[in-house]
N, C-alpha and C positions, 0 to 999 in steps of 0.2 A: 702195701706189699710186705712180704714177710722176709726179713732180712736174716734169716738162722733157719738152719731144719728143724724140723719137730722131734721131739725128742725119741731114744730107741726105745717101741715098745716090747716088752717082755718077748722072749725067746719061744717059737711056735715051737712045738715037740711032734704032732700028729704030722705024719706021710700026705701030703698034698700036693696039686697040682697047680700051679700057674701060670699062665699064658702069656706072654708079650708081642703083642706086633708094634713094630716099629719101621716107620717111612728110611729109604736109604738116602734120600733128597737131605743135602746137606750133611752130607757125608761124615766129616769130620766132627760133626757137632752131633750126632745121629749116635752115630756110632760111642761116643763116650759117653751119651744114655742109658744106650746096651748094658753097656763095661759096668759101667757105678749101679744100677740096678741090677745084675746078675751079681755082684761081687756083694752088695747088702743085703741082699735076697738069701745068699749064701750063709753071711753071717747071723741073720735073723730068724731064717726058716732051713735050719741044715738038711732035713730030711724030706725039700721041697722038690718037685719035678720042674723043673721052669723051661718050657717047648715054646720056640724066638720062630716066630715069622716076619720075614720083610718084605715090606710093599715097596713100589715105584715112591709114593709121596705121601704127605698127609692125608690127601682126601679119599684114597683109598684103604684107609684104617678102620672107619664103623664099618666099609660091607665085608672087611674081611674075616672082624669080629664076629660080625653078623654071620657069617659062612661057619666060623667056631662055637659060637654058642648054636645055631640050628641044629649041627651035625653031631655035635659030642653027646655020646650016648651018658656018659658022664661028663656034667658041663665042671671046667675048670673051677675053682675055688675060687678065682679071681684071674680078671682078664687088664692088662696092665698097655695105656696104648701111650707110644713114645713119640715125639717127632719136633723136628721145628720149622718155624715159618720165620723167614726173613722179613719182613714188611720193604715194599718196593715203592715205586712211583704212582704203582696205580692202587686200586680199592680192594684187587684182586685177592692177597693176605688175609683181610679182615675179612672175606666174603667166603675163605676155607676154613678160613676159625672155626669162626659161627658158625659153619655148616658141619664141622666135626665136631663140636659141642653141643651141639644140639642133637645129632644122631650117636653120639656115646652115651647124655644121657636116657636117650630114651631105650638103645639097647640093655643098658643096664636097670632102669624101670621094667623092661618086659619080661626078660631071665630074671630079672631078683638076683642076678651075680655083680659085685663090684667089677665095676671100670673103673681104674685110676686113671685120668687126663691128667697126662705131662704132653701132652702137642703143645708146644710152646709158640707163641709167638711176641717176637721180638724187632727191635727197632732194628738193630745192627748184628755184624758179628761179636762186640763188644760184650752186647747184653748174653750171645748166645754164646760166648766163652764161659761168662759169669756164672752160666744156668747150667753147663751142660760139662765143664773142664774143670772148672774152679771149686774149691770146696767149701766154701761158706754159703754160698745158694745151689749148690749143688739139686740139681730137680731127679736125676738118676735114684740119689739114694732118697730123698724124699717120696718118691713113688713106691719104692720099696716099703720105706719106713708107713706109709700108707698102707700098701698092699696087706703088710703083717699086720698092723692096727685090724684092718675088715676083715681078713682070714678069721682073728680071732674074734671080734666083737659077730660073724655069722655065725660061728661054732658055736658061740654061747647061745644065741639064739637060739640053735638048732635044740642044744642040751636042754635050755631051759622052757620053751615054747612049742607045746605041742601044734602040728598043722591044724589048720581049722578046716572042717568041710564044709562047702558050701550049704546053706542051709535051703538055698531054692531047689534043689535035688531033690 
């Protein structure tokens, strides 16, 4: 596990759009996802759009995505999903993980638009002060710090790589 953020990547300059839905479940811990992600978001991509939807919980994050990327006639630059899981008594934690990690990445495989997963899931409140308040693992601005990393390494893409057309057409 990676004990430091990643370091900031260079300053986006083009007008773009990014998206966050983030679970309101665990409120307190949720919530300062939001804050630390809009606020480096800010500092990294100033001339960014960032449109915040909230769900009931984690496991309603990939269809809501999914409801964003189907509809946008211009899909977001990146779609950034936030949330935390408490680990309980039962299996039940691990079994919305899994199941949100597995449907963010396939979302993101289908659009071809980054998803950053911060759905965090953690032992206690402890870990989720650590990830989600604290600023040495800070996951808000690491998501961020992410988001601007794929902003720019698609844009270059885009600049540098022509589309290919299918060649069975």
């Amino acid at each position: 596990m990676s004990t430091a953020l990643p370091p900031k990547p260079r300053i986006i300059g083009p007008r773009v759009r990014v998206c966050i839905v983030a679970s309101k479940y665990n409120e307190q811990f949720a919530d300062a996802l939001v804050d630390n992600t809009v606020e480096e978001l800010g500092e990294l991509m100033p001339q960014t759009r960032v449109d915040i939807i909230r769900v009931p919980g984690a496991f309603e994050i990939p269809v809501t995505i999914a409801n964003v990327l189907d509809r946008s006639e211009h899909l977001p630059a990146c779609v950034i999903a936030l949330g935390v899981i408490v680990k309980g008594a039962t299996a039940h934690a691990d079994l919305v993980a899994r199941s949100v990690t597995e449907s963010l990445m396939g979302l993101a495989l289908q659009h071809k638009v980054p998803v950053v997963h911060e759905v965090l899931l953690v032992e206690d409140e402890k870990q989720a002060y650590a990830r989600c308040i604290g600023s040495n693992l800070n996951r808000g601005r690491e998501a961020a710090r992410i988001a601007a990393s794929m902003v720019d390494i698609f844009g270059e893409i885009d600049r540098s790589m022509p589309r290919v057309i299918s060649r069975n057409a």
